[in-house]
C-alpha positions in Angstrom: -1.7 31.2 11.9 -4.8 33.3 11.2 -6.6 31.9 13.7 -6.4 34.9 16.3 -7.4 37.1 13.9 -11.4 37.9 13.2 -13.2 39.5 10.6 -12.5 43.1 11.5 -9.2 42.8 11.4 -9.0 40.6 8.0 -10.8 43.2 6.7 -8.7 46.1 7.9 -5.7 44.3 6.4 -7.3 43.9 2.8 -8.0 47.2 2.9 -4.6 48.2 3.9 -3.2 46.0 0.7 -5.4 47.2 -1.5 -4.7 50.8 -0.8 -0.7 49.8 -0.6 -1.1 47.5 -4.0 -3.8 49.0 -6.1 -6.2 46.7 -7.5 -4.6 46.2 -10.9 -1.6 44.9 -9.2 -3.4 42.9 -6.7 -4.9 41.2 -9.4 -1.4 40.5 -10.4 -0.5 39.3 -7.1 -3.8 37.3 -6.5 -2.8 35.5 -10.3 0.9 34.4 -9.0 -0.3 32.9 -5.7 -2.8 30.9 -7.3 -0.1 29.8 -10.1 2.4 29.1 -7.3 -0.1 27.0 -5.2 -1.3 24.7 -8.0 2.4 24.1 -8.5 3.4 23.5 -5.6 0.4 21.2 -5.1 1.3 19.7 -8.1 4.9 18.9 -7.2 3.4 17.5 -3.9 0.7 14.9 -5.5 4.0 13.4 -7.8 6.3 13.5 -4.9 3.8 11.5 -2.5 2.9 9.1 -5.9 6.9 8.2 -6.2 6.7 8.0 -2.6 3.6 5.2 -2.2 5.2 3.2 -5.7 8.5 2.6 -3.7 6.6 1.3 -0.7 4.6 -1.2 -3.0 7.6 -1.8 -5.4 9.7 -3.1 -1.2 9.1 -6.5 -0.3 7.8 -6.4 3.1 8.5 -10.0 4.1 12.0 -11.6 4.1 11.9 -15.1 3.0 14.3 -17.4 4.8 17.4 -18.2 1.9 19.5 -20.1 4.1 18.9 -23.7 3.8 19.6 -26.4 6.4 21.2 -29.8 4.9 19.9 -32.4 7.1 22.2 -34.9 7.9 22.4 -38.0 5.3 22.0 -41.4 6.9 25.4 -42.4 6.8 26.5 -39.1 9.1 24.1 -39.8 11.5 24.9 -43.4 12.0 28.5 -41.9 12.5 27.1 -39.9 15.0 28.8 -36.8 13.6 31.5 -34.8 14.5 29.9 -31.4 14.8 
């Protein structure tokens, strides 16, 4: 986002806040975006946390519950009548 911009013109645009803000108020403004990013980061390292204990709390393998009943010996000597 910043990227196209170089030091010349970051430094025109503090400038340009500063003279629009005042430097008490900037102060004020530099205190609520550092409050706001620690939240936010915050709320983002317990979102991913619940996130990786579901994926340890899913099985990842399916184990087979259907059992096959072999035949008894008096079926097969029948020869069945599947």
């Amino acid at each position: 986002m910043l990227g196209n911009l170089g030091t010349a013109e970051l430094l025109i645009i503090a400038i340009v806040v500063l003279v629009f803000f005042g430097s008490k108020k900037l102060n004020e403004l530099a205190r609520g975006l550092g409050e706001s990013t620690k939240e936010y980061k915050k709320i983002r390292r317990d979102f991913h946390s619940a996130v990786s204990e579901d994926k340890v709390e899913t099985p990842t393998t399916v184990k087979n519950s259907a059992k096959v009943n072999k035949p008894s010996k008096e079926e097969s000597k029948k020869g069945g009548d599947r």
